[in-house]
N, C-alpha and C positions, 0 to 999 in steps of 0.2 A: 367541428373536426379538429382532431389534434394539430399541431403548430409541428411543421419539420423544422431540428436544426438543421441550418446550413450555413454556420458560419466557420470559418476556419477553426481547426482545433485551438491551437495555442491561441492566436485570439478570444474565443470563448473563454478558455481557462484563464483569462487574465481578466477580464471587463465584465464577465457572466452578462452579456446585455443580452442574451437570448431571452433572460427571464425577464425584460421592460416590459412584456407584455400580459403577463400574469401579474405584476406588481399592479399594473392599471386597471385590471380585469378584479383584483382583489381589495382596490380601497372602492369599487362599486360595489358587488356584491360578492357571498361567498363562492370560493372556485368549487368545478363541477369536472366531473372526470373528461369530456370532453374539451376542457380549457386547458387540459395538461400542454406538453410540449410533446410533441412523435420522436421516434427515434427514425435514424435515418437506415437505407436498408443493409447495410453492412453492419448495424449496431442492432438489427432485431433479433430478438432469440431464437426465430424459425433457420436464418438465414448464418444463423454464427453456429446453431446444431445442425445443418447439413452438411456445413465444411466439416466440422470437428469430425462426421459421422462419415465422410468421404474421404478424410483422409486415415479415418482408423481403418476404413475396407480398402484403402490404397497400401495400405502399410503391413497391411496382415499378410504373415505367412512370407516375410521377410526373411535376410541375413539374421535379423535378431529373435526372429521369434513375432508371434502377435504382440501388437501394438498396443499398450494400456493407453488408458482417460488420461491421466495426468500427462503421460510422453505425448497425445496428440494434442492436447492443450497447447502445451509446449512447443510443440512445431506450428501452431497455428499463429500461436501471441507472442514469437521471441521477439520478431522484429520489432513491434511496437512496444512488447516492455523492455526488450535492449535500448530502445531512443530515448528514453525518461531516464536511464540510465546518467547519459550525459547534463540533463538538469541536476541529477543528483549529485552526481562530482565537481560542478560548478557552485551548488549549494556550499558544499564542505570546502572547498579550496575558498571561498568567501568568509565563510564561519571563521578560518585560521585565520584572513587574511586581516581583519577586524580587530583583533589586538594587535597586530604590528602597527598599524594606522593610527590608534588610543596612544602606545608608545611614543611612537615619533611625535604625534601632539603634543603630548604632554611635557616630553624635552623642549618643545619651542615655548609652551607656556610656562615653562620652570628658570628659562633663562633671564627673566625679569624686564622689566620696561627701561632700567638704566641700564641694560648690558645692549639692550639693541638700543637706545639714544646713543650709546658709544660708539656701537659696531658700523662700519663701512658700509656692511650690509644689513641697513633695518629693515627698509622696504622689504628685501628680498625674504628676510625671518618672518614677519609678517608673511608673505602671501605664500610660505610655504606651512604655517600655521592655516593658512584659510584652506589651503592644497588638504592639506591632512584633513583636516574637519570637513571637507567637500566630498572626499575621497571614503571614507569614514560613512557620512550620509549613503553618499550611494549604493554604496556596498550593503548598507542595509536593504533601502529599497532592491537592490537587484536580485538580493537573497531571498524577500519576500516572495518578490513575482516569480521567482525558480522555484518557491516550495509550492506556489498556487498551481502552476504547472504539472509541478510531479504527483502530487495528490489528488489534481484532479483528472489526468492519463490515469493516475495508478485505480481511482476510484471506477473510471470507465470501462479498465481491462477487466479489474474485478468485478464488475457488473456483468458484464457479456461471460464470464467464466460461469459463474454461480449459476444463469439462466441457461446457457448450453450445458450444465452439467445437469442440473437439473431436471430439465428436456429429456435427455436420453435417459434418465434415471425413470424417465417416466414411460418412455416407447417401451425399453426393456420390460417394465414391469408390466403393463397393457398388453406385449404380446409373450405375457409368459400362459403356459396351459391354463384352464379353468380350476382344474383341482389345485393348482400350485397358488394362484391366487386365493381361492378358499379355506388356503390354511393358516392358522393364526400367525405362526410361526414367522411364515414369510413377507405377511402388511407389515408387521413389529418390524421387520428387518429392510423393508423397504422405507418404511417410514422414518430410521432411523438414517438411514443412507441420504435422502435426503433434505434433512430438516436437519443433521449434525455434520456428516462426513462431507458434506458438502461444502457448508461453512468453513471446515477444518481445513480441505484443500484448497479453497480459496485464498483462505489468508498467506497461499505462499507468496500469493501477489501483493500482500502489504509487508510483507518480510524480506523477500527476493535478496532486492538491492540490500538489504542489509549484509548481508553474508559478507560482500568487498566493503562494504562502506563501514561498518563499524570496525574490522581492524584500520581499517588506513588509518579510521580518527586514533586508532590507540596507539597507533606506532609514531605520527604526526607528533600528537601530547607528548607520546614522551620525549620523543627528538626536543621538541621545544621544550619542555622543562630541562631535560640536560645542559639545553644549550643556556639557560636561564641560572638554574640551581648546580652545574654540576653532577658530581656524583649522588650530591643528595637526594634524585628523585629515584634512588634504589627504594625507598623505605616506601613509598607510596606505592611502587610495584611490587613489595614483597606482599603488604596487604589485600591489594588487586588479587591476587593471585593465592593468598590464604582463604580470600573470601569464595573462591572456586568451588572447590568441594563442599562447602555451605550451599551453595547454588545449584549443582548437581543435586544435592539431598530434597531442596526444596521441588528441583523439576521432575524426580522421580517420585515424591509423595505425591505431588499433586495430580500426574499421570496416571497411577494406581488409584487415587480418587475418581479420577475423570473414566477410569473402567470401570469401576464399581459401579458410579453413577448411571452408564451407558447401559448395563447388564441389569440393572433394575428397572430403567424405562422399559427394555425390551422385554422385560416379565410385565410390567406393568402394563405395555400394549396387548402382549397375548391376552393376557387377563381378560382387560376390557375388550377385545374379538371376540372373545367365548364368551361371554355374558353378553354383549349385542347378539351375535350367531345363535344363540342360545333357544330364544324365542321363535327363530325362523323354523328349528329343529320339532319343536314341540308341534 
């Protein structure tokens, strides 16, 4: 029988020791679907597409109008991917803090070994040198264990999204009429909903946090080079910012690719419907 986690979340995502047991199970002999790990039952896909699927029938016919997939998503997993939220901003307020710490070091290392045999306070240079490089350390390690965190919440909400979407993607199609299922038209188009658009929506869970988190870094940067270079970190922003419409040209090509491509699998599945159906016909 499968192995239930049950170990604290952020525990897990720091130690991973739920898998000590698969590791043992795996230098005996090769692993076997039953030697997996279970999910627990608020992390099953039955149990995470009945809420998703309770609260789109709670919400329908609302102030706003019926309630779409992505908005119940949304109301299901805010909480928990708002709380990863704050490993993430602890991450970045780290990341900056990590060259102030190198700096300060390296002023106590640049002061040379006869200005502190001079100085009143050598002792105290020294162990504010050790401070820094301590500090420095840590900050590393502390940044690590915040990104193991957030990657691995982010990987888990993602996981439970993909299979709840999924899910319904699949009751909807099961209870659509019999004629609607036997038309080529509609497998092609169900099959692309969830084998691509599902993915597509998913990934707003590995971008999310970006939306806040990549301007703060930009605005952070440049505050600190300002305060570093002066005016001169005009020139590095004017580039930033010439390179923009370059970047728009590439997001709109490749989107226009990315439809072309979708509109030929979906020819490409009819296709192959009619030529399996084909034979049934005859």
């Amino acid at each position: 029988m499968a192995v239930q986690v049950e170990a604290p979340l952020h525990a897990t995502g720091l130690h991973f020791g739920c898998v000590s047991c698969l590791i043992a199970i795996g230098r005996q002999r090769p692993l076997e679907v039953g030697d997996l790990l279970g999910l627990r039952q608020q992390e099953h896909p039955a149990h995470v597409t009945d809420a998703v699927s309770t609260l789109m029938k709670q919400k329908q016919g609302g102030r706003n109008g019926n309630i779409t997939l992505t908005r119940a998503m949304l109301y299901h997993f805010w909480r928990r991917y708002g709380s990863i939220g704050v490993a993430k901003l602890l991450g970045d307020a780290l990341n900056f803090a990590a060259p102030f710490l190198l700096q300060a070091l390296l002023r106590e290392l640049q002061k040379g070994p006869d200005h502190k045999a001079q100085a009143a306070g050598a002792q105290a240079g020294w162990a504010r040198g050790y401070l820094f490089a301590g500090l420095l350390g840590g900050c590393a390690l502390i940044k690590g264990l915040l990104n193991i965190v957030y990657g691995w919440e982010q990987g888990r909400i993602a996981c439970e999204m993909r299979s709840a979407a999924t899910c319904l993607l699949l009751r909807k199609a099961l209870a659509m009429p019999q004629w609607a299922q036997a038309s080529a038209g509609s497998s092609a188009d169900v099959h692309t909903l969830m084998s691509v658009d599902v993915d597509r929506a998913v990934g707003v869970a590995y971008s999310g946090h970006d939306c806040w988190s990549l301007p703060l870094q930009i605005i952070t940067a440049l505050l600190l080079l300002y305060s570093q270079v002066g005016v001169a970190f005009v020139a590095g922003l004017v580039v930033a910012l010439l390179l923009v419409p370059i970047n728009r040209w590439l997001a709109n090509s490749i989107g226009a690719s990315s439809a072309a491509m979708m509109t030929a699998k979906d020819a490409r599945l009819r296709t192959m419907a009619d030529v399996i159906a084909a034979p049934r016909a005859v």
